[in-house]
PQR file with spaces between the fields and no chain letter, atoms N, CA, C, O and H, PARSE charges and radii, in Angstrom:
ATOM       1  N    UNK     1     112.361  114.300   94.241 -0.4000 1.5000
ATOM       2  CA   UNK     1     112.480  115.574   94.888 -0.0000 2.0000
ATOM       3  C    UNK     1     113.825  115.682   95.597  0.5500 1.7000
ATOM       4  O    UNK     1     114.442  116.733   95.424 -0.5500 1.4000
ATOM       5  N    UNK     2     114.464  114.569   96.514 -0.4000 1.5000
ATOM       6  CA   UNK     2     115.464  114.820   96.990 -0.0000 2.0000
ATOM       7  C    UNK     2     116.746  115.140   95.932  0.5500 1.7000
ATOM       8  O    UNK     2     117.448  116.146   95.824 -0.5500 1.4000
ATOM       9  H    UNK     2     113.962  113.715   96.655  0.4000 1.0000
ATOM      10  N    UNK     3     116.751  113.898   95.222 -0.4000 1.5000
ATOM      11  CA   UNK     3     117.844  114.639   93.682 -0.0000 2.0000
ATOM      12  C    UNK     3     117.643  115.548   92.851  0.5500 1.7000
ATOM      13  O    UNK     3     118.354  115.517   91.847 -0.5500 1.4000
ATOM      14  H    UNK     3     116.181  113.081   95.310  0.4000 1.0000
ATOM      15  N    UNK     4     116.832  116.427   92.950 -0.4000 1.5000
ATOM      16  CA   UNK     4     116.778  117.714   92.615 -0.0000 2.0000
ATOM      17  C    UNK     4     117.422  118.685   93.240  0.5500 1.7000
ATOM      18  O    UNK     4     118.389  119.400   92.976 -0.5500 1.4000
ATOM      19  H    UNK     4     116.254  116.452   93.766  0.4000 1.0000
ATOM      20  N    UNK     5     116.545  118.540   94.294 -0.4000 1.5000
ATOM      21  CA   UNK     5     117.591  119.362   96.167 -0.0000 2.0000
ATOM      22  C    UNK     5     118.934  119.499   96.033  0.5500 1.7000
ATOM      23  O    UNK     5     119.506  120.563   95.793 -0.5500 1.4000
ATOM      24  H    UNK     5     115.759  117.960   94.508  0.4000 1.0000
ATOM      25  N    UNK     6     119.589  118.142   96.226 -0.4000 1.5000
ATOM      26  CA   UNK     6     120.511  117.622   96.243 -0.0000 2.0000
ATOM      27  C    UNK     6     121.555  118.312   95.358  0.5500 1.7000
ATOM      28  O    UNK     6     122.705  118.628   95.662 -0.5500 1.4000
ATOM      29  H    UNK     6     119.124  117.278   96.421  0.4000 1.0000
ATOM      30  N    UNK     7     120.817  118.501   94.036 -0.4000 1.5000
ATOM      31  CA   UNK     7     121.626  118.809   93.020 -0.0000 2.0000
ATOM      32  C    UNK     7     121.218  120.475   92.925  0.5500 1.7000
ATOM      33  O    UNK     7     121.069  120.881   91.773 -0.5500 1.4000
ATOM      34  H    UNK     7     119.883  118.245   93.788  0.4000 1.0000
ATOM      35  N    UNK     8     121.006  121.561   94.117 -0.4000 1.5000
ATOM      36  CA   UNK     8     120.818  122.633   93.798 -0.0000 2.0000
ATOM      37  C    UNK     8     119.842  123.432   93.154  0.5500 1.7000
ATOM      38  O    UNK     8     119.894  124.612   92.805 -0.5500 1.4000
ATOM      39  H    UNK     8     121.127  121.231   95.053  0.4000 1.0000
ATOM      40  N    UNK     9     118.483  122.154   93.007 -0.4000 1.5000
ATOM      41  CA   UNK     9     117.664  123.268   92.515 -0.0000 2.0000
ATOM      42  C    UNK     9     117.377  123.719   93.112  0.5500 1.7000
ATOM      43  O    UNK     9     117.803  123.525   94.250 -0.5500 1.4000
ATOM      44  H    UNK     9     118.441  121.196   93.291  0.4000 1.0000
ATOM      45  N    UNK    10     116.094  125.031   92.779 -0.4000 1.5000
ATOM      46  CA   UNK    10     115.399  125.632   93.628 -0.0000 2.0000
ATOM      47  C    UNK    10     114.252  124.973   93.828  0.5500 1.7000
ATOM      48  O    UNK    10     113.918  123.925   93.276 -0.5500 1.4000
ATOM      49  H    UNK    10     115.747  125.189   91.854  0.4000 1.0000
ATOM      50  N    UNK    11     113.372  125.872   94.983 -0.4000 1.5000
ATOM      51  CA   UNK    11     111.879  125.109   95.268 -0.0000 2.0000
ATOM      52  C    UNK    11     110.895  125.353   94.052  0.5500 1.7000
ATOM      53  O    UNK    11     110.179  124.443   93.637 -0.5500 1.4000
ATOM      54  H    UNK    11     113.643  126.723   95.431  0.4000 1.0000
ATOM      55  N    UNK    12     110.892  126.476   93.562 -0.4000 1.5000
ATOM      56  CA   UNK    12     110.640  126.697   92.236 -0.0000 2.0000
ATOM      57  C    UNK    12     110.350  125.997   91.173  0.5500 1.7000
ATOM      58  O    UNK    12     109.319  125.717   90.562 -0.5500 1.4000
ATOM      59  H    UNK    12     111.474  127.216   93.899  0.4000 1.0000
ATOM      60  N    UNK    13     111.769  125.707   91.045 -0.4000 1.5000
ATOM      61  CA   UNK    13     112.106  124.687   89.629 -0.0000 2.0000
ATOM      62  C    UNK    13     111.379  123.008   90.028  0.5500 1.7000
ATOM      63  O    UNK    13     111.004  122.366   89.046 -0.5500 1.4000
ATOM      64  H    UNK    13     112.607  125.935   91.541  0.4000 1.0000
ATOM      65  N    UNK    14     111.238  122.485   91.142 -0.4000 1.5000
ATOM      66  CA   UNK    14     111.155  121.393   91.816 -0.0000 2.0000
ATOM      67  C    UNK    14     109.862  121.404   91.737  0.5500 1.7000
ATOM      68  O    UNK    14     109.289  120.461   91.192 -0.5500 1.4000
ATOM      69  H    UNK    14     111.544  123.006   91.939  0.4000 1.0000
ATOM      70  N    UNK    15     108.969  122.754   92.405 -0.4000 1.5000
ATOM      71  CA   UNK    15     107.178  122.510   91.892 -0.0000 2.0000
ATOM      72  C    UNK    15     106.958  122.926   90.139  0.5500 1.7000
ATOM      73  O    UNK    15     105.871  123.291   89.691 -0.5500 1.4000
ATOM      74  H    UNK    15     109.435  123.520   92.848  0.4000 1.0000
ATOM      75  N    UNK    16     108.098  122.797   89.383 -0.4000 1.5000
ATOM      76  CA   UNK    16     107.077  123.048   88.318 -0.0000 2.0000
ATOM      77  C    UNK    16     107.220  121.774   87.484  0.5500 1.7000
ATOM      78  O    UNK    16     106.437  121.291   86.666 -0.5500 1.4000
ATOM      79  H    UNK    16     108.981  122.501   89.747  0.4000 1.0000
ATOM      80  N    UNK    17     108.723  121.245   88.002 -0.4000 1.5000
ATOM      81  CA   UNK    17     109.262  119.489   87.569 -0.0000 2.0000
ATOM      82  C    UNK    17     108.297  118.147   87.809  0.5500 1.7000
ATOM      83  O    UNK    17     108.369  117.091   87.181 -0.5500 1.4000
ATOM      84  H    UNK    17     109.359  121.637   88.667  0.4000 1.0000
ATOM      85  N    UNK    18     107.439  118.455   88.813 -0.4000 1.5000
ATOM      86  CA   UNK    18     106.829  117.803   89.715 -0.0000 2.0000
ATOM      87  C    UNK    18     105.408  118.121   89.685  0.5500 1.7000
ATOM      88  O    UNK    18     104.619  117.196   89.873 -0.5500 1.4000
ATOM      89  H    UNK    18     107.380  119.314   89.323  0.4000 1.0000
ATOM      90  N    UNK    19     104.917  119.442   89.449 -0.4000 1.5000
ATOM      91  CA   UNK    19     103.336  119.562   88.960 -0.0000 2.0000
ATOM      92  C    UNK    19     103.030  119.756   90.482  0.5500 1.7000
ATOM      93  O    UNK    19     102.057  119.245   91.036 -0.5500 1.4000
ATOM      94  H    UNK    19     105.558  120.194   89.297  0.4000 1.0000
ATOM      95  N    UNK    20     103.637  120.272   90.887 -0.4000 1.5000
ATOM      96  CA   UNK    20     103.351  120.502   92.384 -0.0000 2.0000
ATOM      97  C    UNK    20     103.015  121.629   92.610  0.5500 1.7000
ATOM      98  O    UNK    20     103.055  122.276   91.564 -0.5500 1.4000
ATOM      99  H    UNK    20     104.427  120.688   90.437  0.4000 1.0000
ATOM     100  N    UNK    21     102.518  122.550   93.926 -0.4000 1.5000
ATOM     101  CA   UNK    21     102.480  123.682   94.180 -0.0000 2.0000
ATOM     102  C    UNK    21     103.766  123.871   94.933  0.5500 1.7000
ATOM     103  O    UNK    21     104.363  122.975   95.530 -0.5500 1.4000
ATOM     104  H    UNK    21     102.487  122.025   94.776  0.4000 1.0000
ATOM     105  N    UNK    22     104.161  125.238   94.838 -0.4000 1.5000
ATOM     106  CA   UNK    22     105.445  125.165   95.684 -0.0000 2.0000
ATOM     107  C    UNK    22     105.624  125.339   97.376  0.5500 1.7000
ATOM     108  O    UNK    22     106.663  125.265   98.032 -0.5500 1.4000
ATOM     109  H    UNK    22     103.676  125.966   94.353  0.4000 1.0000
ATOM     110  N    UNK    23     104.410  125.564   97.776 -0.4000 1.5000
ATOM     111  CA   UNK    23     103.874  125.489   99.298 -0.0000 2.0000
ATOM     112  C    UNK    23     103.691  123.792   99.684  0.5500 1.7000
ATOM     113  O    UNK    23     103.913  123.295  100.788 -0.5500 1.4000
ATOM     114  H    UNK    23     103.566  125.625   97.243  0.4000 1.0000
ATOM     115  N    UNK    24     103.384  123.320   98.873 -0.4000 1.5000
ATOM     116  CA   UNK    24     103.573  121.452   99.180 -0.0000 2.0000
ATOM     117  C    UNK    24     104.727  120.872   98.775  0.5500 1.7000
ATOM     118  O    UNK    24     104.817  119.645   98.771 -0.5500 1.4000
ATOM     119  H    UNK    24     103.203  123.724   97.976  0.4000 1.0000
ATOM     120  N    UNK    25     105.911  121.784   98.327 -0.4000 1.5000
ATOM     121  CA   UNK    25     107.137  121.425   98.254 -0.0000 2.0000
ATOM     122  C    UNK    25     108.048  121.713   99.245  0.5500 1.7000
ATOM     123  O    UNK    25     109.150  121.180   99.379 -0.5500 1.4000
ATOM     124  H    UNK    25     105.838  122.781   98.330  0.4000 1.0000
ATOM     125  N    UNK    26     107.464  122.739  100.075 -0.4000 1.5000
ATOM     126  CA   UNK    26     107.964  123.658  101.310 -0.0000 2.0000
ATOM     127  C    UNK    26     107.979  122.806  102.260  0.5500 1.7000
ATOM     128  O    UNK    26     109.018  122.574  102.878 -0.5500 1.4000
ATOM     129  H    UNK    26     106.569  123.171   99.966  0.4000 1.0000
ATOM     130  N    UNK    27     106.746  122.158  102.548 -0.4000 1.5000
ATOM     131  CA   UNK    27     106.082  121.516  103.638 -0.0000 2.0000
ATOM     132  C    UNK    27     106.495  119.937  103.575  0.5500 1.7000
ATOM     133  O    UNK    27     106.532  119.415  104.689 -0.5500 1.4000
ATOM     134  H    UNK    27     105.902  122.346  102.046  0.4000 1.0000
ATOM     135  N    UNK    28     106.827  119.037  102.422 -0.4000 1.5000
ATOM     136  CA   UNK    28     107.366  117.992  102.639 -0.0000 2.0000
ATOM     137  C    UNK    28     108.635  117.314  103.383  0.5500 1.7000
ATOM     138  O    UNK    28     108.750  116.208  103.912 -0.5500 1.4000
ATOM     139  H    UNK    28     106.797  119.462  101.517  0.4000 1.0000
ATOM     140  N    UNK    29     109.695  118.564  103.202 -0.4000 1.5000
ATOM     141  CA   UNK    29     110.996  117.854  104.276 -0.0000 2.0000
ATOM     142  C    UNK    29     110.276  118.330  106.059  0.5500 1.7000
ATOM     143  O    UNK    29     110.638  117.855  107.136 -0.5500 1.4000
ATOM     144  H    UNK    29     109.601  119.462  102.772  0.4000 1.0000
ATOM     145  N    UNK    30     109.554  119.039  105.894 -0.4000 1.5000
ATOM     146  CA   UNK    30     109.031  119.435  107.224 -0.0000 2.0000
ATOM     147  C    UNK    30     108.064  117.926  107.772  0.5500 1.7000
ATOM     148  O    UNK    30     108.039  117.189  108.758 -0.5500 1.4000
ATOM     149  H    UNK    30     109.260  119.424  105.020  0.4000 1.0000
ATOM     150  N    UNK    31     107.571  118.012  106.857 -0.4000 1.5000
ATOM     151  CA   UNK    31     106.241  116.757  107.398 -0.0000 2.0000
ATOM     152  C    UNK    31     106.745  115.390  107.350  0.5500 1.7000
ATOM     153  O    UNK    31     106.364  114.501  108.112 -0.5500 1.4000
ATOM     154  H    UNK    31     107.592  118.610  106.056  0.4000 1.0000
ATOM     155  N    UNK    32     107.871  115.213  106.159 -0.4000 1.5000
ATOM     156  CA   UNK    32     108.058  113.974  106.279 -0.0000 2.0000
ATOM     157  C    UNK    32     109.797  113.806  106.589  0.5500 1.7000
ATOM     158  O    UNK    32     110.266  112.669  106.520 -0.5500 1.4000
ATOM     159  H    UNK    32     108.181  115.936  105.541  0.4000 1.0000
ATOM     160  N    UNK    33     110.446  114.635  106.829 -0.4000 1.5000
ATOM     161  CA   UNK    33     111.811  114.937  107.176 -0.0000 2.0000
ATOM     162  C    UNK    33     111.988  114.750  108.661  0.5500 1.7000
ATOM     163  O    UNK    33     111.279  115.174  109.574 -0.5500 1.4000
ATOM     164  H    UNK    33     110.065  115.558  106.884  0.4000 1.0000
ATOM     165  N    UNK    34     113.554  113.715  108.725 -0.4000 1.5000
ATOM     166  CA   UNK    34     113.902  113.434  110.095 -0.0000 2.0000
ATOM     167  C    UNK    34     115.077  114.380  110.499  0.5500 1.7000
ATOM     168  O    UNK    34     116.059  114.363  109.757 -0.5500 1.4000
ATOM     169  H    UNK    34     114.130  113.371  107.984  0.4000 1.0000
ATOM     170  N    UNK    35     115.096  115.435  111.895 -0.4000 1.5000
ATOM     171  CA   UNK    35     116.442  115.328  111.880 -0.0000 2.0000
ATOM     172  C    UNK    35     116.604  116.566  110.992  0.5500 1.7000
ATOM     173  O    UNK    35     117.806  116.825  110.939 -0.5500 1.4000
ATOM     174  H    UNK    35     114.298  115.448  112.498  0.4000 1.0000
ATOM     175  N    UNK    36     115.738  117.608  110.129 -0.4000 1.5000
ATOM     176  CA   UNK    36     116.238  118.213  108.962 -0.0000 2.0000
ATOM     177  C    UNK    36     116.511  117.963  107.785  0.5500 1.7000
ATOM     178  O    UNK    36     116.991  118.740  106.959 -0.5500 1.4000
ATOM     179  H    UNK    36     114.762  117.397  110.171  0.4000 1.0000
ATOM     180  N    UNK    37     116.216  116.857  107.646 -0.4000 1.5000
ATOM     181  CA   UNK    37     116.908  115.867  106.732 -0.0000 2.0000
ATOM     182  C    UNK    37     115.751  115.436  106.130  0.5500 1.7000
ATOM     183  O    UNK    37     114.696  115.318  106.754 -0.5500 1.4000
ATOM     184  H    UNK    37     115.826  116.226  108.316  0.4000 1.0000
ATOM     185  N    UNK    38     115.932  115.082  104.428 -0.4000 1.5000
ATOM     186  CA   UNK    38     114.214  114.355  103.308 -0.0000 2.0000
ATOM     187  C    UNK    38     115.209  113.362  103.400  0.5500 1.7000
ATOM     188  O    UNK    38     116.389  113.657  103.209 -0.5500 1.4000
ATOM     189  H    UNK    38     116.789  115.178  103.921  0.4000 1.0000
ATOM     190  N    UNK    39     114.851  112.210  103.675 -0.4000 1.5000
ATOM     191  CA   UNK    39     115.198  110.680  102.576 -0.0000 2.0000
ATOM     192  C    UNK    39     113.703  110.034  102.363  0.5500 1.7000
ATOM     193  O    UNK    39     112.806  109.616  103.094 -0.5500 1.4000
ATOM     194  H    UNK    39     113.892  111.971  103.831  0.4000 1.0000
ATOM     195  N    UNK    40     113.949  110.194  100.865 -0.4000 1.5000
ATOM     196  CA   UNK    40     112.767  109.875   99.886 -0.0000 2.0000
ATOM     197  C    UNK    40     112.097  108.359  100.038  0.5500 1.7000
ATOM     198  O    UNK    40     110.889  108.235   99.835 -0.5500 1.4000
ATOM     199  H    UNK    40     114.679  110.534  100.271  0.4000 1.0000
ATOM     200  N    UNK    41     112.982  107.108  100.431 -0.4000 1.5000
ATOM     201  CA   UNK    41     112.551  106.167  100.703 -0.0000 2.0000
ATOM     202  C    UNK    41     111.795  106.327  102.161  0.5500 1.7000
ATOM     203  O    UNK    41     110.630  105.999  102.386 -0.5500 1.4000
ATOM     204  H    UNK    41     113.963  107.209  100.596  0.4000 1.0000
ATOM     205  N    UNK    42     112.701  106.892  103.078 -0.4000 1.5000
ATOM     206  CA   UNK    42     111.745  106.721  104.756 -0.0000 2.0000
ATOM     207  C    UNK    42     110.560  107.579  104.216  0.5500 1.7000
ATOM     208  O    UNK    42     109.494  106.972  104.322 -0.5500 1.4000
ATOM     209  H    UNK    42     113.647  107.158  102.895  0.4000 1.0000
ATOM     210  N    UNK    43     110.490  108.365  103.869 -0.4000 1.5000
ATOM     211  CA   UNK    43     109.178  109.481  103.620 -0.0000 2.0000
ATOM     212  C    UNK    43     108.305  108.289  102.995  0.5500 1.7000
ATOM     213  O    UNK    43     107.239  107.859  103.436 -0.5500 1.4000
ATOM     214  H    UNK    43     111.355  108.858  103.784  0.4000 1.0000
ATOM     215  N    UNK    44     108.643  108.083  102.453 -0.4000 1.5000
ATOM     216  CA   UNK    44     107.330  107.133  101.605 -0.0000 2.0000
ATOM     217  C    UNK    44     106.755  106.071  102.309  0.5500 1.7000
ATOM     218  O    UNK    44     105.608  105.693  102.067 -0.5500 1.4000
ATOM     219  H    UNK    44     109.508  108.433  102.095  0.4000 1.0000
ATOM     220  N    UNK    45     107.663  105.420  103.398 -0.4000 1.5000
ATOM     221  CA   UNK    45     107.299  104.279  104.178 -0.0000 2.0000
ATOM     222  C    UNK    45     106.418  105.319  105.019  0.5500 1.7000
ATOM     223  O    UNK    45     105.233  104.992  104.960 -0.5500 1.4000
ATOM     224  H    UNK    45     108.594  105.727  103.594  0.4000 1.0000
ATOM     225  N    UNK    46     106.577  106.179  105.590 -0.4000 1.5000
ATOM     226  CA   UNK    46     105.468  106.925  106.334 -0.0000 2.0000
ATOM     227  C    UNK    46     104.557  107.366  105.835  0.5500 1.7000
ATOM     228  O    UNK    46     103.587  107.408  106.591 -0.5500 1.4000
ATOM     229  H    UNK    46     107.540  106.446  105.639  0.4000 1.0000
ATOM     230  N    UNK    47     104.363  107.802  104.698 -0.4000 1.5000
ATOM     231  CA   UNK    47     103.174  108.289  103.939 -0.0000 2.0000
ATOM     232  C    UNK    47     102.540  107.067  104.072  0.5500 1.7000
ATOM     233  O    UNK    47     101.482  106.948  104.690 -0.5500 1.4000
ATOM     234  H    UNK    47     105.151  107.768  104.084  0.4000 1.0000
ATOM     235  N    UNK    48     103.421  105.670  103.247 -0.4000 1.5000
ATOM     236  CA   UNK    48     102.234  104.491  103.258 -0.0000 2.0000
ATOM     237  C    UNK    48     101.821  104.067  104.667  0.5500 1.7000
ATOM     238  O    UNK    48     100.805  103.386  104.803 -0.5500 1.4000
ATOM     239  H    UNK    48     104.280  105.767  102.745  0.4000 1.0000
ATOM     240  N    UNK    49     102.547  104.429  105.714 -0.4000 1.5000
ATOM     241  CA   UNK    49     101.549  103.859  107.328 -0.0000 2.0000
ATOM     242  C    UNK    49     100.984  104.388  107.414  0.5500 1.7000
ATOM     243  O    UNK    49      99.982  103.793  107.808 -0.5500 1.4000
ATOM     244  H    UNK    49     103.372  104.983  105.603  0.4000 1.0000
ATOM     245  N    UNK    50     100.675  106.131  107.230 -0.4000 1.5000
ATOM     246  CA   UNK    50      99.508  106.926  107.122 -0.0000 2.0000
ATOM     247  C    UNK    50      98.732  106.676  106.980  0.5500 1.7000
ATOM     248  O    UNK    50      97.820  106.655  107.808 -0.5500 1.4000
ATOM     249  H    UNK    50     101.489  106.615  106.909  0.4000 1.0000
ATOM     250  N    UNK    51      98.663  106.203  105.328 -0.4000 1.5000
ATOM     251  CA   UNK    51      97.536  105.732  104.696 -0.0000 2.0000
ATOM     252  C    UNK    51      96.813  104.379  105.187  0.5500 1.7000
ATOM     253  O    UNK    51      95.590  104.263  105.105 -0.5500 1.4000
ATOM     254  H    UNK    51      99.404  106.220  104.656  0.4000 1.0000
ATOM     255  N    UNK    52      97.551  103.472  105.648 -0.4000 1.5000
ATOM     256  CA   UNK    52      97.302  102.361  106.131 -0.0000 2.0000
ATOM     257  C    UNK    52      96.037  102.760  107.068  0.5500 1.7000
ATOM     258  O    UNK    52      94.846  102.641  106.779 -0.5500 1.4000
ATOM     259  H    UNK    52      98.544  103.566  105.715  0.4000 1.0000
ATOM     260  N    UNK    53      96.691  103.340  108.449 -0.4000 1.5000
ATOM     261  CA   UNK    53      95.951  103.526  109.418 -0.0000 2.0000
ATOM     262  C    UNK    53      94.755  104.437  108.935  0.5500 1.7000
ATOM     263  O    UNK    53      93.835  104.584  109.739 -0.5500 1.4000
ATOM     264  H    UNK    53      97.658  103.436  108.684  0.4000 1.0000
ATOM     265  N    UNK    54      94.677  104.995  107.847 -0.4000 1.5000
ATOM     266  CA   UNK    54      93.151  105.509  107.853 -0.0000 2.0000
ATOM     267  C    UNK    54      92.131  104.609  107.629  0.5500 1.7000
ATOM     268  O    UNK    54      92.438  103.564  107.055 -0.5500 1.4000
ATOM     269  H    UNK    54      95.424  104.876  107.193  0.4000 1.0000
ATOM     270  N    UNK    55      90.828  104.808  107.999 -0.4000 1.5000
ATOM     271  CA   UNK    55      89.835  104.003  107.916 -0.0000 2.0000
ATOM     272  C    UNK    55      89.010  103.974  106.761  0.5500 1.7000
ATOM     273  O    UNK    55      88.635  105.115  106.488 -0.5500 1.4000
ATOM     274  H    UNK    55      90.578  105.656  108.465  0.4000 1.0000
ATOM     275  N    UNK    56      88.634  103.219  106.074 -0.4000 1.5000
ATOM     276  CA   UNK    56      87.798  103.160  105.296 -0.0000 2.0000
ATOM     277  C    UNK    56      86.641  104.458  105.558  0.5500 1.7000
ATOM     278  O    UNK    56      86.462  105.038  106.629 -0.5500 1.4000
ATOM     279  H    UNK    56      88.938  102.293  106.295  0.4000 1.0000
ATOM     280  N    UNK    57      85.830  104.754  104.081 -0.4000 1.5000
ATOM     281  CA   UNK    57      84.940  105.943  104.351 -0.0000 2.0000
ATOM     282  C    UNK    57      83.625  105.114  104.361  0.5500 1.7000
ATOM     283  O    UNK    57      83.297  104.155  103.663 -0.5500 1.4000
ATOM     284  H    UNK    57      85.974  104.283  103.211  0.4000 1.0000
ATOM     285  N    UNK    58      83.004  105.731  105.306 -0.4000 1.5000
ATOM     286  CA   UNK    58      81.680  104.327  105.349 -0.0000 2.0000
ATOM     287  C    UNK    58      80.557  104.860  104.346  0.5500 1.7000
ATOM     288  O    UNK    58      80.354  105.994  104.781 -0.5500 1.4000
ATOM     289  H    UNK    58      83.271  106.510  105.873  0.4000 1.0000
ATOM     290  N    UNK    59      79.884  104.716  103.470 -0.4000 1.5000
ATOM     291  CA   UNK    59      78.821  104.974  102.166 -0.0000 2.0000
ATOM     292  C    UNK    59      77.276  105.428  103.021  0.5500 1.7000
ATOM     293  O    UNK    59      76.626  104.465  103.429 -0.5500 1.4000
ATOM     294  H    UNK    59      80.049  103.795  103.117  0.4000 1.0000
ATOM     295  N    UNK    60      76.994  106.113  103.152 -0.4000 1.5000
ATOM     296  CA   UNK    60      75.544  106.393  103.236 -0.0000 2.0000
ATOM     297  C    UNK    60      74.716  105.783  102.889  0.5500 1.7000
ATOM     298  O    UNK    60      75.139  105.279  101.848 -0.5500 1.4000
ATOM     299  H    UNK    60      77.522  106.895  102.820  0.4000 1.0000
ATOM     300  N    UNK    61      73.313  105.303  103.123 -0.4000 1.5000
ATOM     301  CA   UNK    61      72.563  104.677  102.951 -0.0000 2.0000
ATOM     302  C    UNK    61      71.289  104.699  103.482  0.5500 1.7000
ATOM     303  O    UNK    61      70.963  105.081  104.605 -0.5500 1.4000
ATOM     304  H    UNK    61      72.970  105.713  103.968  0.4000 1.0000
ATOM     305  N    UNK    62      70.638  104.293  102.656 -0.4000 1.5000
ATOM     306  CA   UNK    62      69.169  104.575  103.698 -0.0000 2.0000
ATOM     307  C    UNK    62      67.990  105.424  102.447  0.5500 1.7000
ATOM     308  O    UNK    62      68.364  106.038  101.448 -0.5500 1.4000
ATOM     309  H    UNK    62      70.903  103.983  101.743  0.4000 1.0000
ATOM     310  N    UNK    63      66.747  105.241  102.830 -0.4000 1.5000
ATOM     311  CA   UNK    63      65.852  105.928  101.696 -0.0000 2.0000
ATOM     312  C    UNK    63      65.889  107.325  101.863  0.5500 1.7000
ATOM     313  O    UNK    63      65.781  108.056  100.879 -0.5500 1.4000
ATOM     314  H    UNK    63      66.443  104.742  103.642  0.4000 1.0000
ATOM     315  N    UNK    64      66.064  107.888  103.272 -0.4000 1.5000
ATOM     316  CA   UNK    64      65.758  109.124  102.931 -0.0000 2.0000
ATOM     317  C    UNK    64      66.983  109.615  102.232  0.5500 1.7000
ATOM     318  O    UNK    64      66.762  110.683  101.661 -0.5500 1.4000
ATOM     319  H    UNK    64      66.152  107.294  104.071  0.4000 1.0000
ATOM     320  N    UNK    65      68.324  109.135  102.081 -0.4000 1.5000
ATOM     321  CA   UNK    65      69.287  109.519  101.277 -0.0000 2.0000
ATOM     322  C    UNK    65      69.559  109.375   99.446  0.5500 1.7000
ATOM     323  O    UNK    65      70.224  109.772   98.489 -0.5500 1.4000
ATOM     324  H    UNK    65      68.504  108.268  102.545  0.4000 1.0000
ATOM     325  N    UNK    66      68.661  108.643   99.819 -0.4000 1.5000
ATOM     326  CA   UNK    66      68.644  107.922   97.916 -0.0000 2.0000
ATOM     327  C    UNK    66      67.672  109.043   97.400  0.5500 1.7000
ATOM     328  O    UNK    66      67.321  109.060   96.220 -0.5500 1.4000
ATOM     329  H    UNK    66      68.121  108.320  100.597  0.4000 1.0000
């Protein structure tokens, strides 16, 4: 995504390169951007602590659920 940017595309061209919607192309230098700024490696180290820190989903159980 950033060498796309980089190289002038549009947001457009970038969600259709990418299989993306173009409202989750909008929202990524926002959510994962420092400063104004996407760098594609820091973004990803934060996505993966994200993910880290979520918790496991705990399974239901029990007869009256079965």
């Amino acid at each position: 995504m950033a060498t796309l940017h980089a190289g002038g595309r549009s947001i457009g061209y970038i969600a259709r390169e990418t299989g993306r919607d173009r409202s989750t192309i909008c929202r990524e230098p926002k959510g994962n951007g420092r400063h104004g700024r996407h760098g594609a490696c820091a973004a990803q180290g934060r996505a993966d602590g994200r993910r880290r820190r979520c918790r496991p989903k705990r399974r239901l159980s029990g007869p009256a659920l079965a």
